[in-house]
N, CA, C and O atoms as a Tinker XYZ file with bonds, in Angstrom:
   260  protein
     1  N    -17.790000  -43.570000  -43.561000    73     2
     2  CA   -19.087000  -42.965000  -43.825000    64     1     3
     3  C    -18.915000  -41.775000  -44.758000    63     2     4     5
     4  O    -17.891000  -41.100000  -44.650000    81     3
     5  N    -19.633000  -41.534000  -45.464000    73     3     6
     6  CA   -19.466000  -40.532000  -46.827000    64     5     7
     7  C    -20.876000  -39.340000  -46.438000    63     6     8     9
     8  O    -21.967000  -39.194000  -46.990000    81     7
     9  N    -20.307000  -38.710000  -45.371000    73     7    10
    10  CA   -21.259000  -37.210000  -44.761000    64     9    11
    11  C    -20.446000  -36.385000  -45.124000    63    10    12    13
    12  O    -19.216000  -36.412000  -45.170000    81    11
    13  N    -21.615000  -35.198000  -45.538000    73    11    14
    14  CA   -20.918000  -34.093000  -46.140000    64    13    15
    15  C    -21.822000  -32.750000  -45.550000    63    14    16    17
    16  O    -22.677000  -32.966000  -44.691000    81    15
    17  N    -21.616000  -31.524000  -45.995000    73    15    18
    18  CA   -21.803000  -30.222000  -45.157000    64    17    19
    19  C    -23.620000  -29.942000  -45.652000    63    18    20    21
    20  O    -23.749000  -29.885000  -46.875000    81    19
    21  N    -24.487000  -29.832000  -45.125000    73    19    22
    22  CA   -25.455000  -29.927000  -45.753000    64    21    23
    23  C    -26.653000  -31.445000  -45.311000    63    22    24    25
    24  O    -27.845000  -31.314000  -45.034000    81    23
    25  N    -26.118000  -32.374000  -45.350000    73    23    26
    26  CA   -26.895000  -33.518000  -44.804000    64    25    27
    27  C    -27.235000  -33.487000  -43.514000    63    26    28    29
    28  O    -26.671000  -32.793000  -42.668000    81    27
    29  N    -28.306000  -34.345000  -43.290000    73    27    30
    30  CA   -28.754000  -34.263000  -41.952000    64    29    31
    31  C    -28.785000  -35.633000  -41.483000    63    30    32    33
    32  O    -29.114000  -36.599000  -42.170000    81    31
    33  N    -28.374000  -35.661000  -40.112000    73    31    34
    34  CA   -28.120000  -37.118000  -39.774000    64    33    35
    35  C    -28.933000  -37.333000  -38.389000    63    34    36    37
    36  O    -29.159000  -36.549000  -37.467000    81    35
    37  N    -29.383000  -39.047000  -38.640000    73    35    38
    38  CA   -30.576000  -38.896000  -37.476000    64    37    39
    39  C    -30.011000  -40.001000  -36.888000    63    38    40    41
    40  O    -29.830000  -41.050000  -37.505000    81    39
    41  N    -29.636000  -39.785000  -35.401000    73    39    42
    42  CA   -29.132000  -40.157000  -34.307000    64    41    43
    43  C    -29.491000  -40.998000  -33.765000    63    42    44    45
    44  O    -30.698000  -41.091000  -33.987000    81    43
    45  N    -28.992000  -42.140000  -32.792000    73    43    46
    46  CA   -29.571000  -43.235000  -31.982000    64    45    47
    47  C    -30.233000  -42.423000  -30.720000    63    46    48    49
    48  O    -31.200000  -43.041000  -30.272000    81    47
    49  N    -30.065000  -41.672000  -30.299000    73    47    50
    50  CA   -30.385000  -41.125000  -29.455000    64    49    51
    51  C    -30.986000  -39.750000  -29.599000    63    50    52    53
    52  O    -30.679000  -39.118000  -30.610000    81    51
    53  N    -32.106000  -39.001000  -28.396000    73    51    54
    54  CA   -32.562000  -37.426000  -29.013000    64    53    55
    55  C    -32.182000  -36.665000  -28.202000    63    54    56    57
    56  O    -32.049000  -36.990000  -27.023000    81    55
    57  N    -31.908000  -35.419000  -28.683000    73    55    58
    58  CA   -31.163000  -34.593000  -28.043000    64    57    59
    59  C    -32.385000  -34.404000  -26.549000    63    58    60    61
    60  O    -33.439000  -35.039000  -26.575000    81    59
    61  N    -32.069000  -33.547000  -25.441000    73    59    62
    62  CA   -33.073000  -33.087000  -24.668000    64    61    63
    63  C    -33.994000  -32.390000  -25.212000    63    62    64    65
    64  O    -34.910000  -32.258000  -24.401000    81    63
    65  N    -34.188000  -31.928000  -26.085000    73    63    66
    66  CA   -35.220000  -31.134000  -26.672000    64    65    67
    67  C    -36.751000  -32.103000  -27.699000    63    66    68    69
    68  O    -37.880000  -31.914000  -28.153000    81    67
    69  N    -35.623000  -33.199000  -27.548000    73    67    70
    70  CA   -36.809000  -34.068000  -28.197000    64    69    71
    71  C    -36.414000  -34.324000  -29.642000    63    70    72    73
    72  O    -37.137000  -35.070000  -30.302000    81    71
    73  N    -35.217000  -33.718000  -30.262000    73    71    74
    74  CA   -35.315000  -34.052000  -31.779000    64    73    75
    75  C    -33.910000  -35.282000  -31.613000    63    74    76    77
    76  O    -33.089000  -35.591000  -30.750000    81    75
    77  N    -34.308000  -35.742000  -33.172000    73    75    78
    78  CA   -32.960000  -36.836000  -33.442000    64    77    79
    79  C    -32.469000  -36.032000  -34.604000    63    78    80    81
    80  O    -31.520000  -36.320000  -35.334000    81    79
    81  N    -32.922000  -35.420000  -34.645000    73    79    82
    82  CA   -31.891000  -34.737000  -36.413000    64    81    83
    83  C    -31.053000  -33.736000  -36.071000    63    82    84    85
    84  O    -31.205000  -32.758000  -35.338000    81    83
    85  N    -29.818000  -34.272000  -36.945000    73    83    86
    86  CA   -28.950000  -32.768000  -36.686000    64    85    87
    87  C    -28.227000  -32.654000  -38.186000    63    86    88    89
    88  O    -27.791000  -33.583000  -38.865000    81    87
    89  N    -28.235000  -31.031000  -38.536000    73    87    90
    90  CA   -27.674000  -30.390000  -39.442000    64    89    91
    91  C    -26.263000  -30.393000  -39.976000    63    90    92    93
    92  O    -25.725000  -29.290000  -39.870000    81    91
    93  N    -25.567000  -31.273000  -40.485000    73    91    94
    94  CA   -23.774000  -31.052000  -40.688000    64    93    95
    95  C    -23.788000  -29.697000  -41.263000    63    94    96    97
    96  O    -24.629000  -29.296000  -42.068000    81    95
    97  N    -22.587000  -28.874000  -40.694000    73    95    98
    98  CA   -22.180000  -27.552000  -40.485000    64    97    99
    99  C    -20.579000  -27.510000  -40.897000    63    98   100   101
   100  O    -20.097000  -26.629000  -41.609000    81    99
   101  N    -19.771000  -28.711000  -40.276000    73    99   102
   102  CA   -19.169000  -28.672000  -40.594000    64   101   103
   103  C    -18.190000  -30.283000  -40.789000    63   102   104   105
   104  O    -18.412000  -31.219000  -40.022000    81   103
   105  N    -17.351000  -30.364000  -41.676000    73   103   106
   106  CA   -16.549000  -31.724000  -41.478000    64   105   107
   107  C    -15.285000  -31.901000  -41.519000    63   106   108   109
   108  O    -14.540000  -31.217000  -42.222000    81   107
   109  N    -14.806000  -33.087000  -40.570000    73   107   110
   110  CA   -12.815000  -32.637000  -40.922000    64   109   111
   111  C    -12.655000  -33.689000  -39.795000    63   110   112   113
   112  O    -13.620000  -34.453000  -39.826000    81   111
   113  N    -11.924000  -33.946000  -38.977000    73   111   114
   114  CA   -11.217000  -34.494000  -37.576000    64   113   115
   115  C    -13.160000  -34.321000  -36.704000    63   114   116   117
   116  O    -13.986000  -35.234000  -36.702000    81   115
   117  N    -13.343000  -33.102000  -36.174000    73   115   118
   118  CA   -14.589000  -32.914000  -35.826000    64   117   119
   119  C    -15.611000  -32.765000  -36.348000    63   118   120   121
   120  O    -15.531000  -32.614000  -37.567000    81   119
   121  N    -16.795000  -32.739000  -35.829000    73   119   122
   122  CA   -18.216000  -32.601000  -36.554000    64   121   123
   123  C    -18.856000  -31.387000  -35.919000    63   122   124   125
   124  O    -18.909000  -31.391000  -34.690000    81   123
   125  N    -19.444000  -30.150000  -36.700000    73   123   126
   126  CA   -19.852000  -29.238000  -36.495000    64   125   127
   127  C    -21.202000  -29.461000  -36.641000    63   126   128   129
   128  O    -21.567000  -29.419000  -37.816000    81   127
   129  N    -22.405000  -29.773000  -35.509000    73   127   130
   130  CA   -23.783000  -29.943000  -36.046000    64   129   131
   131  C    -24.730000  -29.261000  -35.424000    63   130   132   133
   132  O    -24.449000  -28.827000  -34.307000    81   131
   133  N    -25.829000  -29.045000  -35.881000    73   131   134
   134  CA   -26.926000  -27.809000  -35.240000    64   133   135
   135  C    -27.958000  -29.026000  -34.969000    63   134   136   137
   136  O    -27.949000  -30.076000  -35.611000    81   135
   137  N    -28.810000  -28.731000  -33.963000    73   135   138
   138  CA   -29.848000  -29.343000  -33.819000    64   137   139
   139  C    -30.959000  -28.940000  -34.618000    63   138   140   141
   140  O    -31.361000  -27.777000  -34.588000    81   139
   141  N    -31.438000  -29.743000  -35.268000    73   139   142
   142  CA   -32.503000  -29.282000  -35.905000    64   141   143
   143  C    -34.144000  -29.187000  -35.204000    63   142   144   145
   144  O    -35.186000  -28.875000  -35.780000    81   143
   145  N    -33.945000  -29.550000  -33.858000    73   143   146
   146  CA   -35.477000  -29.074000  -33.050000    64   145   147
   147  C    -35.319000  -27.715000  -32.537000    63   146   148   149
   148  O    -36.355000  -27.051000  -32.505000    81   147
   149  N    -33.949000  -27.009000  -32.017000    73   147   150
   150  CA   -33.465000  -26.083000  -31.310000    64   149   151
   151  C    -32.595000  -25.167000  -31.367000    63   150   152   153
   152  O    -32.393000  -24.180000  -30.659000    81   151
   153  N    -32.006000  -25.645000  -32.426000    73   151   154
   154  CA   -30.799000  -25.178000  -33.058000    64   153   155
   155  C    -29.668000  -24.957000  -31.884000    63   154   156   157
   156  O    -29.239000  -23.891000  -31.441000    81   155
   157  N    -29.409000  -25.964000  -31.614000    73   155   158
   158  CA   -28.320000  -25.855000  -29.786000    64   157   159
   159  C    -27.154000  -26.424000  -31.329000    63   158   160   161
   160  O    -27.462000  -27.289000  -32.149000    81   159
   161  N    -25.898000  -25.645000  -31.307000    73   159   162
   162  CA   -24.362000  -26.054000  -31.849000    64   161   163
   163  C    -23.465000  -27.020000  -30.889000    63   162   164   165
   164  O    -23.204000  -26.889000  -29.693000    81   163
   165  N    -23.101000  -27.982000  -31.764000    73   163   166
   166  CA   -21.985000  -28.541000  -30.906000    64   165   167
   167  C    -20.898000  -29.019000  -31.879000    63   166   168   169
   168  O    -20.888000  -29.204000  -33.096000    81   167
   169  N    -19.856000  -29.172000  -30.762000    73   167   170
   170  CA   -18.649000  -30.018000  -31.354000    64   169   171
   171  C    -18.178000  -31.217000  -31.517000    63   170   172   173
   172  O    -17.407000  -31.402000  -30.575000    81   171
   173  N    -18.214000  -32.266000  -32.279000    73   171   174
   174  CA   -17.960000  -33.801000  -31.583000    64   173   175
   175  C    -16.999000  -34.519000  -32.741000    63   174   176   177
   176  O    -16.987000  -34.697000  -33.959000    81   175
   177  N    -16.341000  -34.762000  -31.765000    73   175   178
   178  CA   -15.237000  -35.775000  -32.621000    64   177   179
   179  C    -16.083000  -36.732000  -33.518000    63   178   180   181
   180  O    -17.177000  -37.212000  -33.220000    81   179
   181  N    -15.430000  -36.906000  -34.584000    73   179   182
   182  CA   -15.888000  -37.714000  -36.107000    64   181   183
   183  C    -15.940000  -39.400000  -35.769000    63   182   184   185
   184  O    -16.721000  -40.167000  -36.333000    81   183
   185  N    -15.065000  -39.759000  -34.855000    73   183   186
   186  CA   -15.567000  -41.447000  -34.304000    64   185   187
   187  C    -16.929000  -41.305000  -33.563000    63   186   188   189
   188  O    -17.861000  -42.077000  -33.789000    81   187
   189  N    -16.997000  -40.345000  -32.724000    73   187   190
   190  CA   -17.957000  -40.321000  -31.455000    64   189   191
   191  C    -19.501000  -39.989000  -32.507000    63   190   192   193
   192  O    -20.589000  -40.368000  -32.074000    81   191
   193  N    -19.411000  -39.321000  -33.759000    73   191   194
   194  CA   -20.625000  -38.760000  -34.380000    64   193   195
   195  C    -20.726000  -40.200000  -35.142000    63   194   196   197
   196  O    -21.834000  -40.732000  -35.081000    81   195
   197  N    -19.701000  -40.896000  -35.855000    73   195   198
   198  CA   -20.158000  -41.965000  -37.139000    64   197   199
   199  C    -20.896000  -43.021000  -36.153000    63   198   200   201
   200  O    -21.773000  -43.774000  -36.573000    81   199
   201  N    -20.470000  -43.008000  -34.833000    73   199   202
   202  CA   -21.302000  -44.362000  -33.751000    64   201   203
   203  C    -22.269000  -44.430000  -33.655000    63   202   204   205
   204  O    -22.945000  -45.453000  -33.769000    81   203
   205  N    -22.739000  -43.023000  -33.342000    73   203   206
   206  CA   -24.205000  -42.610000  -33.225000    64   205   207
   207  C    -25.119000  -42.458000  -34.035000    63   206   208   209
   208  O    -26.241000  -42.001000  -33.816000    81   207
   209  N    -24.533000  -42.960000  -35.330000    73   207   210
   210  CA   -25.689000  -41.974000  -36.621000    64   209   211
   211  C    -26.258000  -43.307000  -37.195000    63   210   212   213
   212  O    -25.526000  -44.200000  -37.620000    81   211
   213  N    -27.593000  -43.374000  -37.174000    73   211   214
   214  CA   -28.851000  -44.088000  -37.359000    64   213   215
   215  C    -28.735000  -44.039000  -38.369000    63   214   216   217
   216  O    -28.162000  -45.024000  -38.837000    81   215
   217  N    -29.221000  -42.776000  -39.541000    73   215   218
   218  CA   -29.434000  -42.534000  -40.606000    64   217   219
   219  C    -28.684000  -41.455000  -41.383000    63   218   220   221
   220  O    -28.238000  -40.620000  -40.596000    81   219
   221  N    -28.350000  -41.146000  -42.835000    73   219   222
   222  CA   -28.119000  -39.950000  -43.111000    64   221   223
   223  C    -29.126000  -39.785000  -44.539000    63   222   224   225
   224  O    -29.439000  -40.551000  -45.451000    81   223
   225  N    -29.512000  -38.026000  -44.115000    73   223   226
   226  CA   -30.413000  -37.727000  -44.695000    64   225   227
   227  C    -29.302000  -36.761000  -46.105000    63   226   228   229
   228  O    -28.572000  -35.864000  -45.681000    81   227
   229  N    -29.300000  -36.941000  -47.037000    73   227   230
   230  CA   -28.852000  -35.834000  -48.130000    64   229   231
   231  C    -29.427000  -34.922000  -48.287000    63   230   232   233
   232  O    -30.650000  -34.793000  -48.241000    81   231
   233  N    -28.211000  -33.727000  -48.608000    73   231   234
   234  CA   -29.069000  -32.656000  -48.462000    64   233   235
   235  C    -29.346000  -32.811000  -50.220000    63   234   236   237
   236  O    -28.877000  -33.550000  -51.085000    81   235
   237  N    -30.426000  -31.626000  -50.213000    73   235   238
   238  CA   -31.651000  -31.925000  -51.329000    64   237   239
   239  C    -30.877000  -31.237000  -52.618000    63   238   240   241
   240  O    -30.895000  -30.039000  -52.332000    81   239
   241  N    -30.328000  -31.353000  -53.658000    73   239   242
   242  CA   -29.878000  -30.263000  -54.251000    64   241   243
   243  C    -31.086000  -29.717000  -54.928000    63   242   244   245
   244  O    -32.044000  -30.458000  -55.146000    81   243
   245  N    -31.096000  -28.432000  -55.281000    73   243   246
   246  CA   -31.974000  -27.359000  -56.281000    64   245   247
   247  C    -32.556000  -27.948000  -57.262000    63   246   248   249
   248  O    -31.571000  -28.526000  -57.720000    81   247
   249  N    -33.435000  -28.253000  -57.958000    73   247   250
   250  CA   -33.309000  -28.621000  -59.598000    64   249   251
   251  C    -33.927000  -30.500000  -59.331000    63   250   252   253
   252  O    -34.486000  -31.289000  -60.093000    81   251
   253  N    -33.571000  -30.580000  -58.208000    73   251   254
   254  CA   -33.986000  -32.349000  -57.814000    64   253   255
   255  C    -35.449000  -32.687000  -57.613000    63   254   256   257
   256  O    -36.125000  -32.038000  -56.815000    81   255
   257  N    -35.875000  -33.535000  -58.211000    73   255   258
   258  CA   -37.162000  -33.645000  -57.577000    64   257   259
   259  C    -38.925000  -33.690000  -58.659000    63   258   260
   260  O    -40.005000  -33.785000  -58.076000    81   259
């Protein structure tokens, strides 16, 4: 999967708060992602995040559009 720091990725599942989107924060071995209904941080291994991810959203660059 080709995710990068900035995209937002929408999940098979929603967090308790009710959202499916989450913010990449960070990438490597783990996945650093913010919730985007709540902003709750977590940590999750990079197999356990690519299983789950429905969709990925790019982030928007400047100047696009």
């Amino acid at each position: 999967m080709d995710i990068h720091i900035g995209d937002k990725l929408k999940m098979k599942k929603p967090h308790p708060c009710g959202s499916q989107e989450w913010e990449v924060l960070r990438v490597g071995i783990d996945f650093r992602l913010k919730c985007c209904g709540c902003g709750h941080l977590i940590m999750i291994p990079r197999k356990q995040a690519e299983k789950n991810v429905k969709l990925i959203i790019p982030k928007e660059e400047p100047g696009e559009g």
